[in-house]
C-alpha positions in Angstrom: -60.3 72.8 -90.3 -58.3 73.4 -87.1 -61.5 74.6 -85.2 -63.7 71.8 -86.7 -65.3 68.7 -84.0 -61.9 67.0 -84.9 -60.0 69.3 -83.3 -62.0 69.3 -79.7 -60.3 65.7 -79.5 -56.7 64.5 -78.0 -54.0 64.9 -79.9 -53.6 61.3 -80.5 -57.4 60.7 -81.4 -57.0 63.1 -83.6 -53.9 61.9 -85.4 -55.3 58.2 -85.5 -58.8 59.3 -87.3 -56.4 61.7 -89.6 -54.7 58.2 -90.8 -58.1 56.5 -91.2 -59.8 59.4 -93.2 -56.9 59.7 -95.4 -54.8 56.7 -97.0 -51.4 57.0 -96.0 -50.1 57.5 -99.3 -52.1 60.3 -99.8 -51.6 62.1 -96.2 -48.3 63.3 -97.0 -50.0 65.1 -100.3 -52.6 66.7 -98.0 -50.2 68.2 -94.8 -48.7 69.8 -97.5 -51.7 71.7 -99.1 -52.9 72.5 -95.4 -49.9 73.8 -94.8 -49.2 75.9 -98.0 -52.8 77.2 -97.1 -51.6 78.1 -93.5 -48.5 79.7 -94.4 -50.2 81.4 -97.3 -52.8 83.0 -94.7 -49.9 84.3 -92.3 -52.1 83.3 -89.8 -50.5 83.2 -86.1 -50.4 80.0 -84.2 -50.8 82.2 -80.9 -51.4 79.3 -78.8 -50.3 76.0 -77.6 -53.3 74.1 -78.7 -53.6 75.8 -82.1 -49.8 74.3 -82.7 -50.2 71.4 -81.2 -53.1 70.4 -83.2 -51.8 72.0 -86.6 -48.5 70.1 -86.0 -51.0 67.0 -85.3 -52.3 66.9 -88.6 -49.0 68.0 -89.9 -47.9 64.3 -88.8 -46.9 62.8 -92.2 -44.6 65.9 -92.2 -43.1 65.8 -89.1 -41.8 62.2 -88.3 -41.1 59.2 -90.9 -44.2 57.4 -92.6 -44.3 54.4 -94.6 -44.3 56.3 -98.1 -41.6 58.9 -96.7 -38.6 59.6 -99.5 -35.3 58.4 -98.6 -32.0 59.8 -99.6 -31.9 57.6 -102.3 -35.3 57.9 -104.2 -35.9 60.3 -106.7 -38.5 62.2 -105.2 -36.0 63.7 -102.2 -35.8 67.4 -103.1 -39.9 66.7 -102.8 -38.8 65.8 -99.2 -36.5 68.7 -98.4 -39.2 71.0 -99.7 -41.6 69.8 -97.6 -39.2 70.4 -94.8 -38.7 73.8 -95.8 -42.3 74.6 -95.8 -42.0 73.4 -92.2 -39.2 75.7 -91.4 -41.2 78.8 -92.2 -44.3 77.4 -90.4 -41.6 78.0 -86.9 -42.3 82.1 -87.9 -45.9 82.0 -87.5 -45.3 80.7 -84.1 -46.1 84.7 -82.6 -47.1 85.6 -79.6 -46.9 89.1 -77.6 -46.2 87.7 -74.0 -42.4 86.2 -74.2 -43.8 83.4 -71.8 -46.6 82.0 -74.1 -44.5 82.2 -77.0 -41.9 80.3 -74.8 -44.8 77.6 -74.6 -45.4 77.8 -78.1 -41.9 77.1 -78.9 -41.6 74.3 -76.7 -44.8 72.4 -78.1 -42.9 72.8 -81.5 -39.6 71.1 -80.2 -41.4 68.0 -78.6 -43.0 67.4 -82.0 -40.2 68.2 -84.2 -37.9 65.9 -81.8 -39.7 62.7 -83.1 -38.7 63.4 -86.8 -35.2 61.8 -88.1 -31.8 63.5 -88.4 -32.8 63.6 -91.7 -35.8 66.3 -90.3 -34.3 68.1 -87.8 -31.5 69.8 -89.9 -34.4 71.8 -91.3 -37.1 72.4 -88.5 -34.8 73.2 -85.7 -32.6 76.0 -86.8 -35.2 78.6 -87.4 -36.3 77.1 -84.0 -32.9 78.6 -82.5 -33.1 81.3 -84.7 -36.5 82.6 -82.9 -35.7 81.5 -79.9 -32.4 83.9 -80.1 -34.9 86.6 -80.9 -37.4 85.7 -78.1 -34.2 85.7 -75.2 -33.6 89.2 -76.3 -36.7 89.9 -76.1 -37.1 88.4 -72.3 -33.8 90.3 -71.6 -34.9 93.8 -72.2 -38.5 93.0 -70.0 -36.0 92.2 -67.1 -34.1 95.7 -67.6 -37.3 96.9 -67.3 -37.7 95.7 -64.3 -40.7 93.1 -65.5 -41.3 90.2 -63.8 -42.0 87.0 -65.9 -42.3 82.8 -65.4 -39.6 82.3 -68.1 -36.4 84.4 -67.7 -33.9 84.7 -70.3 -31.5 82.4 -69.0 -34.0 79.8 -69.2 -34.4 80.9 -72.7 -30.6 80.2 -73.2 -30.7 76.9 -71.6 -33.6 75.5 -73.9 -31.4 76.5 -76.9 -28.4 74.8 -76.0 -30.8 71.8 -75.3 -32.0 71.9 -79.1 -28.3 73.0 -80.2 -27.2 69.6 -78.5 -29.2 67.5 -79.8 -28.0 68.3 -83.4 -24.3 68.0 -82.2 -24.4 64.0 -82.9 -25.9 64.2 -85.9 -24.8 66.9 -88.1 -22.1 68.9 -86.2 -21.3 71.8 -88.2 -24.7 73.5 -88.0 -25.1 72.4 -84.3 -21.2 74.7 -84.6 -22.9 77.3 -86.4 -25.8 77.6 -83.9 -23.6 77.4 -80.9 -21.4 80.2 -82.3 -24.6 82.6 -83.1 -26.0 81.4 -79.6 -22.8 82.9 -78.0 -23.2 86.2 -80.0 -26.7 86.6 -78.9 -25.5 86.0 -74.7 -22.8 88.3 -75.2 -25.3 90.9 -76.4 -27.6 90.2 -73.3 -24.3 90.3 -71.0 -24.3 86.7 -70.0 -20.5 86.2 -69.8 -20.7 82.6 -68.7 -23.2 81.2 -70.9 -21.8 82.8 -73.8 -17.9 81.2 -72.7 -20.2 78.1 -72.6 -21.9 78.2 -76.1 -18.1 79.3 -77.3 -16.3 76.4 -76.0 -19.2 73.5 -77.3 -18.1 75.1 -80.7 -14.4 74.6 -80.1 -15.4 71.0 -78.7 -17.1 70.4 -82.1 -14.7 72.0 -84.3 -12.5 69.1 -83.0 -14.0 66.5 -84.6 -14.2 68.1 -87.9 -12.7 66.5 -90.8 -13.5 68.0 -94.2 -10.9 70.7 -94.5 -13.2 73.1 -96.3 -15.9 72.5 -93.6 -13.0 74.0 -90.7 -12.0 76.9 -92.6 -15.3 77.8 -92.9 -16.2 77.4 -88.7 -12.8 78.8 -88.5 -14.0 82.0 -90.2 -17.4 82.1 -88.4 -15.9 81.7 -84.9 -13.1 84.1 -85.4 -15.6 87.2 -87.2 -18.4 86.4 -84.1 -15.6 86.8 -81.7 -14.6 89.9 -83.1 -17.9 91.3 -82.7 -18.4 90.4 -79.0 -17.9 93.2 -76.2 -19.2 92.1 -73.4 -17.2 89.2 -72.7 -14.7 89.6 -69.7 -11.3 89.6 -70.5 -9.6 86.7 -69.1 -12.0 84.6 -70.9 -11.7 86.6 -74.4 -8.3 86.2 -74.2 -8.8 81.9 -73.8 -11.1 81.9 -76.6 -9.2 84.0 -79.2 -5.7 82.1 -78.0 -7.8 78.7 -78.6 -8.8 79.9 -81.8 -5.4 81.3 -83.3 -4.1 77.7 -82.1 -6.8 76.2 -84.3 -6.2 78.5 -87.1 -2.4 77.4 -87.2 -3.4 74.0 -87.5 -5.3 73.9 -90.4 -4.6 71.5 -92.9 -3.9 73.8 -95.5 -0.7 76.2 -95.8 -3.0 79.0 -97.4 -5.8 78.6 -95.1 -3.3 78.2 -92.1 -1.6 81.9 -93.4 -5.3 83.2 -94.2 -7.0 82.7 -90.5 -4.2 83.2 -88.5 -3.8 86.7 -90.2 -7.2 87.2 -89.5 -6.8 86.1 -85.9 -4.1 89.4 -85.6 -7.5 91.3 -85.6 -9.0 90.0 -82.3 -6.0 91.4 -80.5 -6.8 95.0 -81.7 -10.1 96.4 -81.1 -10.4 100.0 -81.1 -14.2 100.2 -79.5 -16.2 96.9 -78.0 -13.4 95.1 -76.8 -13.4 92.7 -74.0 -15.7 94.2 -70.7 -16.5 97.2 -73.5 -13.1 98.4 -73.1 -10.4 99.1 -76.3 -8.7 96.0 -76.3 -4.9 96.2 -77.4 -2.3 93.5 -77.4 0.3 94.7 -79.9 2.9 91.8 -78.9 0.5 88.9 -80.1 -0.1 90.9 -83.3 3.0 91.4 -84.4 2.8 87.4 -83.9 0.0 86.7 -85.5 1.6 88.5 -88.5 4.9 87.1 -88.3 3.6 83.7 -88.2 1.9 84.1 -91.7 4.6 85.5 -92.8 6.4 82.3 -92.4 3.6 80.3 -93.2 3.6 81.6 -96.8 7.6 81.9 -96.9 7.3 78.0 -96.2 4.6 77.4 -98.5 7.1 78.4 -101.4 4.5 78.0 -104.6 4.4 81.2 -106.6 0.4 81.3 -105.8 1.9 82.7 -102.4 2.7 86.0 -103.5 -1.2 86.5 -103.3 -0.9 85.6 -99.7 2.4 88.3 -99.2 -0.4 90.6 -100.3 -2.6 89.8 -97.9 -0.6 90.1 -94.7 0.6 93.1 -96.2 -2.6 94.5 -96.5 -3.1 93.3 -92.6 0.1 95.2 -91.7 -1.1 98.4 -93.3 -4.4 98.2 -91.6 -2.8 98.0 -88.1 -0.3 100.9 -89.5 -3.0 103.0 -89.6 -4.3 101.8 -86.6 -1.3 103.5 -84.9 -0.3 99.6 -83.5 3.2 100.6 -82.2 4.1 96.8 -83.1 3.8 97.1 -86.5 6.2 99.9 -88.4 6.6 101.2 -91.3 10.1 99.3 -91.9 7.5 95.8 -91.2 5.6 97.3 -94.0 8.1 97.9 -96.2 9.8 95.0 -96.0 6.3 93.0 -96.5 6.0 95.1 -99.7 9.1 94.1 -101.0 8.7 90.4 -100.3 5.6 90.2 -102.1 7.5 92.3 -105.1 9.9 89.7 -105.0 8.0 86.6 -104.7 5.8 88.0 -107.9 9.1 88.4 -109.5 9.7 84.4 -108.5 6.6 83.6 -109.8 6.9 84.8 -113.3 10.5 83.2 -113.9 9.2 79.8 -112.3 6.9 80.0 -115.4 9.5 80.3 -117.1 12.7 78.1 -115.6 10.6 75.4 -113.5 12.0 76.9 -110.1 13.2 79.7 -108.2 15.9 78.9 -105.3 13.4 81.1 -103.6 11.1 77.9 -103.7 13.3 75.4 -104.1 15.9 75.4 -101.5 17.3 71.6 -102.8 18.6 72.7 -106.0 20.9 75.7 -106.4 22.8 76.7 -109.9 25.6 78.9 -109.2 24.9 81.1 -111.6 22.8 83.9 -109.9 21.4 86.7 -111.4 20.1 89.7 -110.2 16.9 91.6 -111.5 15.2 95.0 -111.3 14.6 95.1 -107.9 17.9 94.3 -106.4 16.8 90.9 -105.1 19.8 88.1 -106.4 18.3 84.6 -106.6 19.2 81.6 -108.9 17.5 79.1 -111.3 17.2 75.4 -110.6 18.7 73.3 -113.0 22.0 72.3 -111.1 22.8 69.5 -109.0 20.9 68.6 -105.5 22.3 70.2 -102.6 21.1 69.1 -99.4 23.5 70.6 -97.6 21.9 74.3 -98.5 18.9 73.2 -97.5 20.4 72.2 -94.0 22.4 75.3 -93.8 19.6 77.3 -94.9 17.4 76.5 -92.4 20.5 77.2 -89.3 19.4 81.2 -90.5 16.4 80.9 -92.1 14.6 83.1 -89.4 17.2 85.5 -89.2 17.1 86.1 -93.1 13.2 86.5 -92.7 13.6 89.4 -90.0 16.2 91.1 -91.9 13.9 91.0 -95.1 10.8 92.2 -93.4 12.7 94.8 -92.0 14.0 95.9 -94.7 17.9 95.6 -93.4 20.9 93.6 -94.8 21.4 90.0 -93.5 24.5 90.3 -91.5 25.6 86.3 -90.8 27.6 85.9 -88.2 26.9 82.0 -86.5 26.1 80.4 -90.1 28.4 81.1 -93.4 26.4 82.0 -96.5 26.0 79.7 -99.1 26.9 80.6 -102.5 24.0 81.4 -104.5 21.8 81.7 -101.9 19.5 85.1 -102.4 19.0 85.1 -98.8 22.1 84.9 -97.8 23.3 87.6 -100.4 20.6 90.2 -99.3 
């Protein structure tokens, strides 16, 4: 069909007698069996006028008709399987020479770009996808020492075009693709366009509001970072201080604890750090640490002793890493916290509060378990005054119990009760 007389016509002829032939109800029902038969075939569109006039008759499929579903019909999975099927039409687009299949891929984006938002959520991220794998590609040919029309950074530039244009419309994949994009310029050594494709992620991630939808960009941006080598240091160190910042203002106490832990990793890389260099900043990871350390100290739920396991499990890993920032008395101490706040957890079950998580309530009564750590039940009367006084030397209980080392108060009396201030 797509070397028939039809075909020897303009595009536009040949969409207009395409609408004639076929009723417009029934056109949508026919692009898809052509193009179930194409991608069955795994035939490569290996030119610019093969795609052009496949994606012609493709029409009904590739912008809005009359009889197109909408969100609210019942037929829409029919449309996102359609678009699916168009998705995987973008990896037939083949070609040996990078600069032909650099035409190919642009014929594809002029006629993907007159579908809807609706549309472009599926056709343009395998776009990206191949158009990653075609700058790599172009990259090597110039270490060769090839000469070509279309160099890699042109590559680059006509995927942050496409990445753009799905900022407005739905943001965290155009995040997602910006993030990857920056991965893939790292790898060719582009150290400015990949700061670029970094910081249009950070732009976007600032307009994010569906808490589950940043921790998960949160978790992308800080695992791509980590694998990046080639970046130079001055601008590694913005981007991972821009995303610890981010991290500690999640919405969420656990998620807050979670990523900013996780963010104590980009401050210690053994091999591929910034420039290809070992990258080591023990300060900031003892910071990174301590900081979700008192994260989960302020969370105060018994669910937090799972996070006390995690740091600890963090502090261990840079043990081992022979990070002189973290000892084994840090260690220590994060083991016994998390004994303790397990400990908490059980008799909250039990008695409805721990001082240990609620700081307003204090019974004089202590008691003291197994381990040695003294705390008391709530039940008595409100003390707000505990609270206050508790806070004056609340940091300097937390060093002394990650340390492992007795609490020795000398600005603040202890308050009676108290298992901090009786460590």
């Amino acid at each position: 069909m797509l070397r028939g007389r039809a075909c020897g016509l303009p595009p536009d002829i040949v969409r207009a007698w395409w609408l004639r032939v076929v009723r417009c109800g029934a056109a949508r029902s026919v692009a898809v069996k052509l193009l179930r038969s194409v991608l069955s075939s795994r035939a490569r569109l290996d030119s610019e006028d093969i795609t052009a006039r496949l994606l012609t008759f493709l029409a009904p499929l590739v912008r809005d008709e009359d009889d197109t579903p909408t969100a609210d019909d019942d037929n829409s999975q029919d449309f996102v399987d359609e678009q699916r099927l168009m998705a995987r039409l973008v990896h037939l687009m083949r070609h040996d020479d990078t600069d032909k299949q650099f035409r190919i891929y642009g014929t594809a984006r002029r006629f993907f770009g007159h579908g809807t938002a609706r549309r472009i959520q599926h056709t343009l991220v395998p776009l990206v996808f191949r158009s990653l794998d075609l700058a790599k590609r172009v990259r090597a040919r110039e270490r060769a020492g090839e000469t070509m029309q279309f160099a890699s950074r042109r590559v680059f530039q006509f995927i942050h075009e496409i990445c753009t244009a799905l900022a407005s419309s739905h943001p965290e994949v155009s995040l997602g693709l910006f993030v990857q994009s920056g991965q893939a310029a790292d790898a060719c050594e582009f150290d400015p366009i990949a700061y670029e494709f970094f910081t249009q992620a950070f732009i976007l991630y600032e307009d994010l509001v569906d808490s589950k939808v940043q921790v998960a960009s949160m978790t992308t941006i800080i695992s791509t970072l980590h694998q990046c080598c080639h970046l130079e240091q001055a601008n590694y160190e913005n981007l991972i201080m821009r995303a610890t910042q981010y991290a500690a203002k999640l919405l969420k106490k656990p998620d807050q604890c979670r990523m900013v832990c996780m963010c104590a990793q980009l401050f210690w890389k053994d091999n591929g750090g910034p420039e290809g260099r070992p990258f080591h900043h023990p300060r900031e990871v003892l910071e990174c640490l301590q900081r979700s350390l008192k994260i989960a100290d302020v969370w105060c739920v018994p669910e937090s002793c799972s996070l006390f396991v995690h740091i600890l499990n963090m502090a261990m890993f840079f043990f081992e890493r022979r990070c002189t920032s973290v000892r084994s008395t840090w260690v220590q101490g994060g083991g016994r916290a998390a004994v303790h706040t397990a400990h908490c957890g059980a008799r909250v079950a039990a008695d409805h509060g721990c001082v240990h998580h609620r700081l307003d309530r204090v019974d004089p009564g202590a008691c003291r378990d197994d381990g040695g750590w003294r705390h008391a039940h709530t039940g008595g009367s409100p003390l707000p005054q505990h609270a206050a006084a508790h806070r004056s030397h609340a940091g300097q209980a937390r060093r002394c119990h990650v340390q492992g080392r007795r609490l020795e108060v000398t600005h603040t009396p202890a308050v009676e009760g108290c298992w901090r201030c009786a460590v």
